[in-house]
Structure formats: structure tokens, C-alpha cells
Backbone as CSV, one residue per row, in Angstrom:
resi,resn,N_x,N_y,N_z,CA_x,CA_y,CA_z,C_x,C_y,C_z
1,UNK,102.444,166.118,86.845,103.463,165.372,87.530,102.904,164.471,88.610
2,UNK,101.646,164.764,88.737,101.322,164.042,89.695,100.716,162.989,89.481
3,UNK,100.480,162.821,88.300,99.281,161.242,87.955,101.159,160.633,87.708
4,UNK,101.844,161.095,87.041,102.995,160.408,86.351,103.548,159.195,87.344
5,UNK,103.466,159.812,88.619,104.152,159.488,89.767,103.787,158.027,90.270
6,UNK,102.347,157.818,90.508,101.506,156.710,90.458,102.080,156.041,89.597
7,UNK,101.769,156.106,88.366,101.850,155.107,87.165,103.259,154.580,87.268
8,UNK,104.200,155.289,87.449,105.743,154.453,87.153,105.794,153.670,88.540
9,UNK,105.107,153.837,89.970,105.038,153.178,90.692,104.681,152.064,90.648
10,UNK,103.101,152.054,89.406,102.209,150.664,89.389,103.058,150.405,88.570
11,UNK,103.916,150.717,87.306,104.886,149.917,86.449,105.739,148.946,87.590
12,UNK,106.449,149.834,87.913,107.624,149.126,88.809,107.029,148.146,89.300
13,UNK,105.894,148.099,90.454,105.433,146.718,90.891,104.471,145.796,89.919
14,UNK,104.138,146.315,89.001,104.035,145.130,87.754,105.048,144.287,87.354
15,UNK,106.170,145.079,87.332,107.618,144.438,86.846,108.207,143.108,87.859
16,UNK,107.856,143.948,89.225,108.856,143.310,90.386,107.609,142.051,90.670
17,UNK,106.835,142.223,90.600,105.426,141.038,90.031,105.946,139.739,89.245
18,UNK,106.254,140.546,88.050,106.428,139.815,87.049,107.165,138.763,86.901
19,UNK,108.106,139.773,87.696,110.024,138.704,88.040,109.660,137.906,88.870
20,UNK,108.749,137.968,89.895,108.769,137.090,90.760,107.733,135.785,90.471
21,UNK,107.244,136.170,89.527,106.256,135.046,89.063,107.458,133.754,88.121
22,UNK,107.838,135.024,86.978,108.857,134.013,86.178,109.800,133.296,87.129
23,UNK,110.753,133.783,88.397,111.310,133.346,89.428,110.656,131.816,89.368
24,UNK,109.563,132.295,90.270,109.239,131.391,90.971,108.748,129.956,90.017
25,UNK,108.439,130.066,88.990,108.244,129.330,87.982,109.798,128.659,87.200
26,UNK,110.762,129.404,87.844,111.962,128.637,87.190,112.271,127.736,88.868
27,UNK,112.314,128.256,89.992,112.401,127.536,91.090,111.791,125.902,91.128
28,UNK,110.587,126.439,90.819,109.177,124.750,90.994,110.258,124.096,90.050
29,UNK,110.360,123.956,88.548,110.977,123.392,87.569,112.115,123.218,87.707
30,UNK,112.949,123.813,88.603,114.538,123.346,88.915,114.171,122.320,89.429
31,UNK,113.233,122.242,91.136,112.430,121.108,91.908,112.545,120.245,91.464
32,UNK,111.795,120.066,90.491,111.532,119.183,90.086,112.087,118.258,89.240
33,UNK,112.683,118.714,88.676,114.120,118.106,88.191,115.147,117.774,88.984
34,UNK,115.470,118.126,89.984,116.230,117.929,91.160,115.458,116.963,91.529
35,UNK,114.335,116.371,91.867,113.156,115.078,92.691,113.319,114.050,91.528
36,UNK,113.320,114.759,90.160,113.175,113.458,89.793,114.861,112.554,89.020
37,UNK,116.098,113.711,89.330,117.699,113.111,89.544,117.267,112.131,90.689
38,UNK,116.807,112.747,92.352,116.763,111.784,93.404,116.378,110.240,93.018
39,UNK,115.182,110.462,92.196,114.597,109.390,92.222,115.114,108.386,91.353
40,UNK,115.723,108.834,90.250,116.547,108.067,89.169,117.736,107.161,89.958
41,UNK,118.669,108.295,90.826,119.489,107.504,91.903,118.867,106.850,92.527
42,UNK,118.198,107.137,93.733,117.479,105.725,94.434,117.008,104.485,93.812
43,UNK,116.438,104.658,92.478,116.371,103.840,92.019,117.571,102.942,91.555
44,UNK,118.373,103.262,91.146,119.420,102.897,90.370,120.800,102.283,91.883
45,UNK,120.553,103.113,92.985,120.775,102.336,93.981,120.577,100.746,94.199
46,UNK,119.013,101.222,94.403,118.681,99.829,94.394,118.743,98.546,93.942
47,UNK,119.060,99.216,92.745,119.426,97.659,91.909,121.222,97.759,91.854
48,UNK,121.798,98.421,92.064,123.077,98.047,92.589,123.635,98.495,91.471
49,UNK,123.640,99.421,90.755,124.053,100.281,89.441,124.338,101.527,89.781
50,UNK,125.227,102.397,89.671,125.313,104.072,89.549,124.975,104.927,88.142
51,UNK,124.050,105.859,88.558,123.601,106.887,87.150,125.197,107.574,87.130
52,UNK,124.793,108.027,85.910,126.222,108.681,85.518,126.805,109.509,86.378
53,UNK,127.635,110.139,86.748,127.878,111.628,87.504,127.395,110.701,89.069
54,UNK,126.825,110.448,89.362,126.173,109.930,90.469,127.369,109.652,92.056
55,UNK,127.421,110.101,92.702,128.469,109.646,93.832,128.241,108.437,94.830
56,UNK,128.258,107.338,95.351,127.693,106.260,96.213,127.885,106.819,97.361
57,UNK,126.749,106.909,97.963,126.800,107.714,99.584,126.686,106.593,100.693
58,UNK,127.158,106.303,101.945,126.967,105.622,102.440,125.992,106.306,103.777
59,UNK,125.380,105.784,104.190,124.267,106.048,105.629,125.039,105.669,106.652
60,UNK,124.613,106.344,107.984,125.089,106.143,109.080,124.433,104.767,109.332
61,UNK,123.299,104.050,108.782,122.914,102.962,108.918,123.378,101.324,108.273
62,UNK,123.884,102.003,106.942,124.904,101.353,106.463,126.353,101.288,107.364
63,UNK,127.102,102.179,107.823,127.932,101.787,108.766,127.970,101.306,110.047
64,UNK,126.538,100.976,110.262,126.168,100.878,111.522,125.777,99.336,111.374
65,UNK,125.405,99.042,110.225,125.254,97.303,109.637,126.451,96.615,109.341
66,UNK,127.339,97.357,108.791,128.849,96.863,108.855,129.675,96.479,109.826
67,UNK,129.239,97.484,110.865,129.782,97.164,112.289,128.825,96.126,113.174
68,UNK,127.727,95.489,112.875,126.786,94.712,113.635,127.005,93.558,113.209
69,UNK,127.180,93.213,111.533,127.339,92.153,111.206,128.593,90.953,111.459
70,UNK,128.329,89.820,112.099,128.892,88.791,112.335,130.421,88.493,111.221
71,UNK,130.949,88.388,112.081,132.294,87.371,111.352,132.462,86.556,110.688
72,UNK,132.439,86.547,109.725,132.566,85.412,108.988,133.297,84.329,109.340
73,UNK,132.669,83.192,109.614,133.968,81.769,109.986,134.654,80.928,108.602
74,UNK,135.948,80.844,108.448,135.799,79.919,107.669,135.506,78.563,107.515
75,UNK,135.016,78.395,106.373,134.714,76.890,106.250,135.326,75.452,106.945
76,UNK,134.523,74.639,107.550,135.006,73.796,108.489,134.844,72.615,107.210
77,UNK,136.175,72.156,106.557,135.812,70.600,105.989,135.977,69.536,106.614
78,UNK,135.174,68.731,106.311,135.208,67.059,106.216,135.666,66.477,106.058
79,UNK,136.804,66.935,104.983,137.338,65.700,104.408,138.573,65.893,105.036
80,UNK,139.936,64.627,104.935,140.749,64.503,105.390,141.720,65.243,104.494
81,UNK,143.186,65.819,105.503,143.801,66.889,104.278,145.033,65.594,103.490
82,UNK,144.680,66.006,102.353,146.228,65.474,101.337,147.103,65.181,102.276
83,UNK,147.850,64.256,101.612,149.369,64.612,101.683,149.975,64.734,100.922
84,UNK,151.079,64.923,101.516,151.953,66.238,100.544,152.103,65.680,99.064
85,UNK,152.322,66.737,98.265,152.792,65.957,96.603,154.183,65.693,96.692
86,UNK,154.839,64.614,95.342,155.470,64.105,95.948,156.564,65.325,95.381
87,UNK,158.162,65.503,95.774,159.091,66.384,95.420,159.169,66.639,93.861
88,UNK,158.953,65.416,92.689,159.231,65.644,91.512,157.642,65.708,90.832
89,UNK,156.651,66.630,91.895,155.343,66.460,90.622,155.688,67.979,90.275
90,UNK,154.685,67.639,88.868,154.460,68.530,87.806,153.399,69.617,88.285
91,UNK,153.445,70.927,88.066,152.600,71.971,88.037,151.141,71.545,88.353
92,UNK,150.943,71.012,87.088,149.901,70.472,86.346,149.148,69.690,87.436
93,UNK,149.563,68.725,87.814,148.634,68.143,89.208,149.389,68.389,90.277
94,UNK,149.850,69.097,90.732,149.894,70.095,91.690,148.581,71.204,91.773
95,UNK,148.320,71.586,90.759,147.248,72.622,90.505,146.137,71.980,90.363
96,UNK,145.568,70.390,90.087,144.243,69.747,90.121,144.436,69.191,91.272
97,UNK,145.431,69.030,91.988,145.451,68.811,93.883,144.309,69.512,94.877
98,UNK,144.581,71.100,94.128,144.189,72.164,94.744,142.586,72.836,94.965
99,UNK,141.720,72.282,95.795,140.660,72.606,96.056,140.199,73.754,95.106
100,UNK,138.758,73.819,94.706,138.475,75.323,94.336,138.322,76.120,95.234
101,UNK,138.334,77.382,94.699,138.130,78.546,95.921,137.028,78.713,96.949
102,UNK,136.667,79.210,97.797,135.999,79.226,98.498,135.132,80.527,98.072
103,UNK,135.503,81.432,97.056,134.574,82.455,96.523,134.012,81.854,95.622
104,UNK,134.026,80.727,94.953,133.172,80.675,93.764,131.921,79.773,94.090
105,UNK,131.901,79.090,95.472,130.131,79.195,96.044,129.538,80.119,96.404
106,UNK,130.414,80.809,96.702,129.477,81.991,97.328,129.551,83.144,96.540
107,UNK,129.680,83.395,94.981,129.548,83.717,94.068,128.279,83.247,93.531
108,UNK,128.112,81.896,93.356,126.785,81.144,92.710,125.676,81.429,93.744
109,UNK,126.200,81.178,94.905,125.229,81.342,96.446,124.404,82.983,95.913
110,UNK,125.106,83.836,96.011,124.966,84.901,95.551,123.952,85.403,94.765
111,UNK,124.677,84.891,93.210,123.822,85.119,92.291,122.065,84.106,92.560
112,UNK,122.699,83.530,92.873,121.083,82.870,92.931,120.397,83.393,94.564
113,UNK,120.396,84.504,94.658,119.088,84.903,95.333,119.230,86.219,94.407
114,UNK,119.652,86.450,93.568,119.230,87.443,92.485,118.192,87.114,91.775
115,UNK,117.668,86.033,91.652,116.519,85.325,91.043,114.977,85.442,91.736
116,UNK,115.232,86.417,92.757,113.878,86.806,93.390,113.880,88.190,93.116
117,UNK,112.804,88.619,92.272,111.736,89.764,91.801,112.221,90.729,93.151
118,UNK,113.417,91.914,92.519,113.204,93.035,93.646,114.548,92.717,94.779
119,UNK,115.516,91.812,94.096,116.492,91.451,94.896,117.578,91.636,93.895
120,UNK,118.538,92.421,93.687,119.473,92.809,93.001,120.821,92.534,93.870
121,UNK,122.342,92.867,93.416,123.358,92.475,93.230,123.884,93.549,94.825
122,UNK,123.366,94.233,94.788,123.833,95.212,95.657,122.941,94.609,97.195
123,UNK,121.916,94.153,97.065,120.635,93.776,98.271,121.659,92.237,98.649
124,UNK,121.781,91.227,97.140,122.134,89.981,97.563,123.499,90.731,98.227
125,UNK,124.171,91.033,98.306,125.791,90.954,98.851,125.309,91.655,100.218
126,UNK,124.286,92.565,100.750,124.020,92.990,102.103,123.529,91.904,102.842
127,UNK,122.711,90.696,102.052,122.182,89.736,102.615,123.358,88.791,103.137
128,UNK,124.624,88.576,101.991,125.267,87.731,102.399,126.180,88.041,103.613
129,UNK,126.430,89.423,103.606,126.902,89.629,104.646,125.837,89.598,106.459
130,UNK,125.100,89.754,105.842,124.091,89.074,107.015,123.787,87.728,107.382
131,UNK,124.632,86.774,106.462,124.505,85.570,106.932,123.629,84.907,105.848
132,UNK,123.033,85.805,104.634,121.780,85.059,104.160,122.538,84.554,102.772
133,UNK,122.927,83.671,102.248,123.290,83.506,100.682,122.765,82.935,99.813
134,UNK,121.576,82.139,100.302,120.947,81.329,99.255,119.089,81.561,99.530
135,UNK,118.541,80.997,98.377,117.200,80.608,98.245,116.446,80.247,99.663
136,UNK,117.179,78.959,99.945,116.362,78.250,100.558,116.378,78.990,102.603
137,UNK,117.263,79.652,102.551,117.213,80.229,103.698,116.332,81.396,103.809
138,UNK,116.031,82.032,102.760,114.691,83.029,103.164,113.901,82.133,102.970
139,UNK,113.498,80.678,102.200,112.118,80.209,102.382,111.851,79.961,103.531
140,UNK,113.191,79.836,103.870,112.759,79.147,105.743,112.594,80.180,106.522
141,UNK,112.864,81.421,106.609,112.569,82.345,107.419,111.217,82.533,107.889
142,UNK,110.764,82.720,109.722,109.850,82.626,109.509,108.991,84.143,110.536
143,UNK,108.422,84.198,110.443,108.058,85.782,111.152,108.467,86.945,111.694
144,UNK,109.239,85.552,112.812,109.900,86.997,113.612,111.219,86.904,113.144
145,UNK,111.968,85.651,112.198,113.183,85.763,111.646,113.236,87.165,110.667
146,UNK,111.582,86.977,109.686,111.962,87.667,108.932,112.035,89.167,109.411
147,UNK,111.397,89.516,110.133,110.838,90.960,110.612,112.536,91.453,111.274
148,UNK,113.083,90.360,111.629,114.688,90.800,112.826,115.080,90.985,111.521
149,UNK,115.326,90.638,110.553,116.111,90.565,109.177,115.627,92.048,108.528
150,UNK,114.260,92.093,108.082,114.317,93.365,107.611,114.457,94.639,108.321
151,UNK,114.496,94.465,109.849,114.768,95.638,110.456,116.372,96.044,110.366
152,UNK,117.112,94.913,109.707,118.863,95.072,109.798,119.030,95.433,108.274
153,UNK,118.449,95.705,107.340,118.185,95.758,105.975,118.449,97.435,105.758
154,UNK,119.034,97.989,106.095,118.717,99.718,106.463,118.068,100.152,105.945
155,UNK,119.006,100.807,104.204,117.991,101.647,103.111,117.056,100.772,103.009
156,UNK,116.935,99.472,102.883,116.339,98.429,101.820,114.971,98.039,102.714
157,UNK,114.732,98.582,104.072,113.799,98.101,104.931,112.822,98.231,104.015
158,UNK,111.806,97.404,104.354,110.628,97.124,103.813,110.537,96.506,102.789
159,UNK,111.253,96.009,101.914,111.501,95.838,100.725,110.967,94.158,100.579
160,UNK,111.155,93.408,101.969,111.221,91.878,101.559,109.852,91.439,101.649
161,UNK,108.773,92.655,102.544,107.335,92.580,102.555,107.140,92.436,100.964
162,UNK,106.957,93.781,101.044,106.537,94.714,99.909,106.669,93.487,98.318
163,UNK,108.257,93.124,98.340,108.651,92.272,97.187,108.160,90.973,97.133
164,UNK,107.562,90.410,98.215,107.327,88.945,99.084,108.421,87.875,98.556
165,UNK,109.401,88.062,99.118,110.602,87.472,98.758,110.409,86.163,99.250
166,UNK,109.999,85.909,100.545,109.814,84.087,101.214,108.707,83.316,100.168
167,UNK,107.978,84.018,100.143,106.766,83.506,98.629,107.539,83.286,97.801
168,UNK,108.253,84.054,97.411,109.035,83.952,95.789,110.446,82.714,96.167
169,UNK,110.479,82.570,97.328,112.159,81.924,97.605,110.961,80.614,98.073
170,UNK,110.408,80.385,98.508,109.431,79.060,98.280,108.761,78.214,97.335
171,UNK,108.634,79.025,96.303,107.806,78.679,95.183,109.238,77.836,94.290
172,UNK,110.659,78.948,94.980,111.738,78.370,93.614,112.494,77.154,94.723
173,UNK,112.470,77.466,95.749,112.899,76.214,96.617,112.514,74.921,96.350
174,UNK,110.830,75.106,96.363,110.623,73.674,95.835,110.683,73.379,94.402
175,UNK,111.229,74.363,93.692,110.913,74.309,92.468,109.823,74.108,91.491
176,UNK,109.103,75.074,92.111,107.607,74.812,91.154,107.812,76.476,90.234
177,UNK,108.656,76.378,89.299,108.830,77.235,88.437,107.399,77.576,87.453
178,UNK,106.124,77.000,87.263,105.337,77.390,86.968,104.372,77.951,87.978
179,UNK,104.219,77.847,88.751,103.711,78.973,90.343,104.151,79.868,90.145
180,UNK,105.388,79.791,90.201,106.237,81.370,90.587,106.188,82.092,89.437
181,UNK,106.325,81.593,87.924,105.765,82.617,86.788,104.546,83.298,86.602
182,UNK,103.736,82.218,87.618,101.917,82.724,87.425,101.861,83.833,88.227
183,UNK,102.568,83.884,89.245,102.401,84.963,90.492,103.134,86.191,90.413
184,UNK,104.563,85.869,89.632,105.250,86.878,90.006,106.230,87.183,88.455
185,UNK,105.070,86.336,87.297,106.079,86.876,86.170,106.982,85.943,85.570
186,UNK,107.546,86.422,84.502,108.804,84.940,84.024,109.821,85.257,85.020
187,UNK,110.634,84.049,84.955,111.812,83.964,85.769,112.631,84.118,85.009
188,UNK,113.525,85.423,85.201,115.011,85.556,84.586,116.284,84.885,84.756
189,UNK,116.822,84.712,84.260,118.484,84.500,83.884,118.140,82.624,84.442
């Protein structure tokens, strides 16, 4: 009885061994699958898309850019306003009277700084709300513009180094579309 005693002891902590090995080997592999969901979202953030199941979280830095960013003014025109149509017009030029909208430049404004490598749909609309909507205003940015700019960029900080967006918004500013393919690839859309 007395050797018996030992042995079911060393069983038992072979066992409780054992479990804790398989454990710990299902833990790492949950990990890691859990790091690489994160990373699928962040990514998929970034370009302004949601993974499936995925929830959009906002940062205290994101609300903190919402609340910093400037007012939008509306547009000041030039031109002199109409006068009135006359009592018996038709729909029809009544409705070619009517200016286009004021979203559909800044729709195009928009999309075209999507045309820089690393600048997606979700980045252009943080920019525009920062004042930035087109090309030629990051070419012009210049050191300490850009550095005040990417420090207001929250998640996205670092991104306009890293991507060299004023390189890439210079090359298409002046339009030297064969530069900018040599450096940074074909140009989409």
C-alpha cells in the first residue's frame, strides 16, 4: 500500500500536467485568432469598410476631432442672384434655373483625394472635415502644416508620412502621371 500511494499521486500530477499543457495550448491559439480578428478590423477600418459581425467603435479622439473641427461656411457666390421666374413657367426650366447642389463638388472634391496610395473613403471624409478636400491642398502643405494636420488625424496619425501623400498629391497636381506610376505604382480609378 505504500508504493501504490506514490504512484496515483505521480498519475494525478501527470494528468493535472497534462491539462494544463493542452489548456494552455488552446489559450495561445484562441490569442491568436483573437490578434489576428483585431487586425483584419483595423485594417478594414482603414480603408473605410466593416468585416462582417464587426461593430464601428468610435475613440475618445475621434470625438474629440469632431468637436475641434471648424464650421463649415457656406459657399460665398459671385454671381448675381436670378430673378424671379416668371408666374406661368414650366417645371422644366424652373428646374434648369436651379443651381447644382453644393454636395456634388464636394463629392468629386472627395473622391479625388482617394487617388492617393493609402487614402481611402473613410480618411478622405476626416480630411474634408478638416478643411482638406482636394489634391492640390496637401501638395501645398508644408512642414509644419503638415505635421499640425497629422497630429489632428487621430487613429490615422502617422499615416500621411508613412504613405507620402504630399509626394503623391504633387506628382498628380502637376500631373505628371508617369512619375507617380514609377514611384508609387499604377494609378487607380
Amino acid at each position: 500500500m505504500t508504493i501504490t500511494t506514490p504512484l496515483i499521486l505521480i498519475a494525478l500530477l501527470a494528468i493535472v500536467v497534462i491539462f494544463g499543457i493542452v489548456w494552455g495550448m488552446k489559450l495561445r491559439r484562441d490569442r491568436g485568432t483573437a490578434a489576428r480578428m483585431v487586425a483584419a478590423s483595423r485594417d478594414a477600418a482603414e480603408q473605410g469598410a466593416s468585416p462582417a459581425g464587426a461593430v464601428p467603435a468610435r475613440s475618445v479622439t475621434d470625438e474629440a476631432l469632431a468637436d475641434e473641427s471648424p464650421a463649415a461656411e457656406p459657399p460665398i457666390a459671385n454671381e448675381p442672384i436670378a430673378a424671379a421666374a416668371p408666374l406661368d413657367a414650366t417645371p422644366a426650366s424652373i428646374a434648369a434655373d436651379v443651381p447644382a447642389s453644393p454636395a456634388a463638388p464636394a463629392a468629386e472634391a472627395s473622391a479625388d483625394l482617394t487617388r492617393l496610395k493609402g487614402l481611402g473613403p473613410r480618411l478622405a471624409a476626416t480630411l474634408a472635415e478638416l478643411g482638406y478636400s482636394r489634391i492640390d491642398q496637401i501638395a501645398a502643405l508644408g512642414p509644419d502644416e503638415a505635421a499640425a494636420l497629422d497630429a489632428r488625424l487621430g487613429t490615422f496619425k502617422g499615416r500621411m508620412a508613412r504613405d507620402r501623400w504630399i509626394e503623391q498629391a504633387k506628382l498628380l497636381s502637376a500631373g505628371d502621371t508617369a512619375a507617380y506610376e514609377a514611384a508609387f505604382g499604377k494609378l487607380g480609378g
